[in-house]
N, C-alpha and C positions, 0 to 999 in steps of 0.2 A: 435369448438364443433362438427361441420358440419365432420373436415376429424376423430374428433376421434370416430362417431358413424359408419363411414364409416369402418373405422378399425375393430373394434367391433363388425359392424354386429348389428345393433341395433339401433333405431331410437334416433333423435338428443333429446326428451324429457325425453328417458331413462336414455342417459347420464346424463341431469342435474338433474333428479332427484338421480342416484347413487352419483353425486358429492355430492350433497347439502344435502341429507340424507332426503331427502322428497319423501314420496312414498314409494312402494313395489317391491326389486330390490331383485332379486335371489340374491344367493352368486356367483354363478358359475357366471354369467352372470355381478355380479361386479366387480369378480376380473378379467374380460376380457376385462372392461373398464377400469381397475387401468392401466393394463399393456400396455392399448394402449397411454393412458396418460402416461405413462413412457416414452415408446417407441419414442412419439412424443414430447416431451417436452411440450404438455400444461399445460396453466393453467389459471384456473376457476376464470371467471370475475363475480367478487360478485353482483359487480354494473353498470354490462352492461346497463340497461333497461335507465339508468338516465348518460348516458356519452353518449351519440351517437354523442355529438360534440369533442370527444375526448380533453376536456379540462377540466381539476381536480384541474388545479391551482396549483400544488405542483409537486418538484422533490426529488427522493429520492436519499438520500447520504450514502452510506458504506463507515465507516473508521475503522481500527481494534482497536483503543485506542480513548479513550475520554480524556486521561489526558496525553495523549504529546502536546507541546505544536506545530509540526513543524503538525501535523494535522488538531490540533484547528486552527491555520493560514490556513488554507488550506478554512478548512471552513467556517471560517470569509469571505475568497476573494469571494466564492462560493454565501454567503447571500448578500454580498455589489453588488454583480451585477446583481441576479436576482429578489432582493427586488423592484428594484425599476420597473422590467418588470413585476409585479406583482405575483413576484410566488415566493411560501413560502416552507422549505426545510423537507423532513419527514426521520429525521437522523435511521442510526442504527451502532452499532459496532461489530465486529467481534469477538475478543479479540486474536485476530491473528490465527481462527478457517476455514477453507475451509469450514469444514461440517455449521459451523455457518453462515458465508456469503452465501452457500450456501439455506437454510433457508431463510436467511433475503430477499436474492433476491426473492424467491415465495412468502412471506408474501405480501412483498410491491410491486411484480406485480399485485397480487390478486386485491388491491385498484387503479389500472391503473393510478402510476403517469404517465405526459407529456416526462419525460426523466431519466435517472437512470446515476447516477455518482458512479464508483468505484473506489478503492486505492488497484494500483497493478495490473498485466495481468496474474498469475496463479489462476483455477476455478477448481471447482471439474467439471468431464463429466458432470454430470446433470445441473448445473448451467449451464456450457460453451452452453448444448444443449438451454437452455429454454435463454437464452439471445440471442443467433443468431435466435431463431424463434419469439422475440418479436420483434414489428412495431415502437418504440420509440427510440430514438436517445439514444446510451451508450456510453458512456467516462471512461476508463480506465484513472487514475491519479499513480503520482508516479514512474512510471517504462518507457520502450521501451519494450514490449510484441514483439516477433517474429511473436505472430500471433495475433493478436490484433480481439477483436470481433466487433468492430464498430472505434469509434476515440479514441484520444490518448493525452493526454497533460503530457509529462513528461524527466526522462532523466535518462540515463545508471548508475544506482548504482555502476557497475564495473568500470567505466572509470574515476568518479568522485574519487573513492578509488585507483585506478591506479596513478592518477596525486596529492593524495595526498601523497604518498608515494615514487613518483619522486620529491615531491620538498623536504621532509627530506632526501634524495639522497644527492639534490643540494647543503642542506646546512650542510654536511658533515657525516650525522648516513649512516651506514652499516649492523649493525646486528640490525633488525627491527622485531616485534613482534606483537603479534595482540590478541586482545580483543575480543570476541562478544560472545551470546548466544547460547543454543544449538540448534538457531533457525526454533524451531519449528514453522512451518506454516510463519516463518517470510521470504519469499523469498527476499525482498529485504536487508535483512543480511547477506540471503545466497547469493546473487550477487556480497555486499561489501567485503566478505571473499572472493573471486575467484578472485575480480580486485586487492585484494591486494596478493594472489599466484599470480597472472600473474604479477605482477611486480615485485618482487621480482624472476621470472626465467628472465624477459626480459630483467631485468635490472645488471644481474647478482650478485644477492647479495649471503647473505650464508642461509641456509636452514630454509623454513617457520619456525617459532616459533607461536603457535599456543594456545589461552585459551577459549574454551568455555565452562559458566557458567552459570545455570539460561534461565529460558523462557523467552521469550522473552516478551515484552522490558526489555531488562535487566538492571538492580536497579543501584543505586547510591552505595549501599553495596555489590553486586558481582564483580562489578566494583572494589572495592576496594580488595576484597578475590579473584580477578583474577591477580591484578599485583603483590601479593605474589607469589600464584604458578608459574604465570609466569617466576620470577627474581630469584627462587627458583631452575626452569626446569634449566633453562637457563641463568644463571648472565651473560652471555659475550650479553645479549641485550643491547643494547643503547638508542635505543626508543623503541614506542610503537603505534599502532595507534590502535583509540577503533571504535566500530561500532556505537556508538551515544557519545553528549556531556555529559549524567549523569555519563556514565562509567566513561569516560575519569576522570571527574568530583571527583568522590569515587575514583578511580585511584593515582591521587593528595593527597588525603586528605592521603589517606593513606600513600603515601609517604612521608609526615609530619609526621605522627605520628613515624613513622621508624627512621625518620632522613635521609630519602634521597633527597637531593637536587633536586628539577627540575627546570630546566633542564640537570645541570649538571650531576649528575648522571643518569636518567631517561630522555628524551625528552618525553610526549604525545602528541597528537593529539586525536581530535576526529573526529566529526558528524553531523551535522546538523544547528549549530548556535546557540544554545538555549540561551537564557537570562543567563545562568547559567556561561556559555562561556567567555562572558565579563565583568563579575565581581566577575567571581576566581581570586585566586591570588595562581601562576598566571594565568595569562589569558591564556585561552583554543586555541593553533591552533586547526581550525576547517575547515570545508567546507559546504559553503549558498547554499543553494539551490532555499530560496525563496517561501517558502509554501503558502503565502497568495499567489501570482504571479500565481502560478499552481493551486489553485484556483478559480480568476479571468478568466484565459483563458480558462479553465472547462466551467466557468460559461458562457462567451461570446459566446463559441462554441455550446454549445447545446441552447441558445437562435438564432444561426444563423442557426442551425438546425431544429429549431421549428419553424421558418420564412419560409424555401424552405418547410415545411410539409407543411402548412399551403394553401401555393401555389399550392401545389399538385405536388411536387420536391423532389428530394430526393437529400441530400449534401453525397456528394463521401465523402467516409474515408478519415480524416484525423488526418494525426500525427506530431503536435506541440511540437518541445523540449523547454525544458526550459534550460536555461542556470546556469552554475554553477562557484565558485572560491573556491580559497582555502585562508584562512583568514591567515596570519602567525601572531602568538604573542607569549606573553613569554614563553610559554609553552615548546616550540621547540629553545627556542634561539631569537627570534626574538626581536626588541623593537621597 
């Protein structure tokens, strides 16, 4: 508050009275404190007076979906390791919005959780600002960010999509095609479509085949209304890999209903592992990633962060991958 009266040109009581809407604040004189608060990324500690041991007992978590299930794992792993360190989780979800994450993150700095876990390392400027100027440990989950704001527990969506589309190589498809959304705000979709363009040039196949349908997360039913158009563009496809297990999922089903064999006509592949995966029929080749896992080590990471706080330490960034496979079953051939 102290550098934004500084900014402004106007004493530190002024500020909190223009924030908090208490008192008699020109307009001129507040929009010179909005700007400087832009400027610097603050933002207004509701409940400074009664936190001065910087301990609120709660961490908050952004995830963009509440009802996928590789998230809900995520934050299962997240509450199993820091329930029992006493500290309880104050969720929000995005619904795959920057501007909304965005948001979410000032809402729930305002209440000074202990540490802030996110899914995914793209931010709007504003958020990226006011996260590098908070003092509490950030965990980026899901991704390898280039420029990571704080730590990191996650792993390359492209390379994971890359090595799924050299083992349908290995077991003999060619002309390979691809599933996903028009993903908006879903960066990590847009990762998994680029690892599967980079491998189809590296690996010299013949030219992307391409469908995106639907916002993301994309349905069980686009899924399906995508390997039409797809086999429609294109019939010399062979397989198919989707950006999650529902597509793939709807993908199948429709193929039943057509009467095209999978795998023989069609190979898929998907995404993620879902429950849904191993008990299609057939069963979905896919690729684990392990969400409760990247979870837990979220979780362990920022409680060894809030140890060196604690100490009067700071823990140097870091960045934990998580490891991934690729699952083969009937879907592609496999038994």
């Amino acid at each position: 508050m102290a550098d934004v009266a500084r900014r402004a040109g106007v004493s530190t009581m002024t500020v909190s009275r223009a924030l908090k809407g208490n008192g008699q604040v020109t307009k001129k004189t507040h929009e010179r404190i909005i700007a400087a608060v832009e400027e610097l990324g603050y933002v207004l500690d509701l409940t400074a007076g009664a936190l001065s041991s910087q301990k609120t007992g709660f961490v908050s978590v952004i995830i963009p979906s509440v009802n996928n299930s590789n998230f809900s794992d995520t934050l299962l792993g997240i509450t199993d390791t820091l329930d029992p360190a006493g500290k309880q989780v104050l969720l929000g979800y995005t619904g795959y919005s920057l501007q909304r994450e965005e948001q979410l993150i000032e809402t729930m700095l305002q209440r000074r959780p202990e540490g802030l876990i996110l899914t995914g390392g793209e931010h709007t400027p504003k958020a990226r600002k006011i996260l590098q100027n908070t003092s509490i440990p950030v965990i980026e989950t899901w991704d390898l960010p280039s420029n990571p704001i704080n730590h990191v527990v996650g792993f390359s969506n492209a390379e994971t999509m890359e090595n799924l589309v050299a083992r349908l190589v290995l077991a003999g498809y060619r002309n390979i095609g691809y599933i996903g959304g028009n993903e908006k705000g879903d960066f990590r979709g847009i990762e998994r479509r680029r690892g599967y363009e980079h491998a189809i040039q590296a690996l010299g196949l013949p030219k992307a085949h391409m469908v995106a349908i639907g916002d993301p997360p994309i349905s069980i039913e686009q899924g399906g209304a995508a390997v039409v158009k797809l086999v429609e563009e294109w019939p010399e496809v062979e397989a198919v890999v989707c950006v999650s297990d529902p597509s793939a999922f709807g993908a199948i089903m429709e193929c039943h209903r057509r009467g095209w064999p999978v795998p023989e006509r069609l190979a898929i592949a998907g995404f993620g592992n879902f429950e849904i995966s191993r008990f299609c029929w057939p069963s979905i080749t896919t690729v684990s990633v392990n969400g409760h896992a990247i979870g837990q080590r979220a979780g362990k990471l920022l409680l060894q962060a809030l140890e060196e706080r604690a100490a009067g330490r700071s823990l140097p960034p870091r960045v934990e991958r998580i490891p991934h496979s690729v699952i083969e079953r009937e879907s592609t051939g496999a038994r």
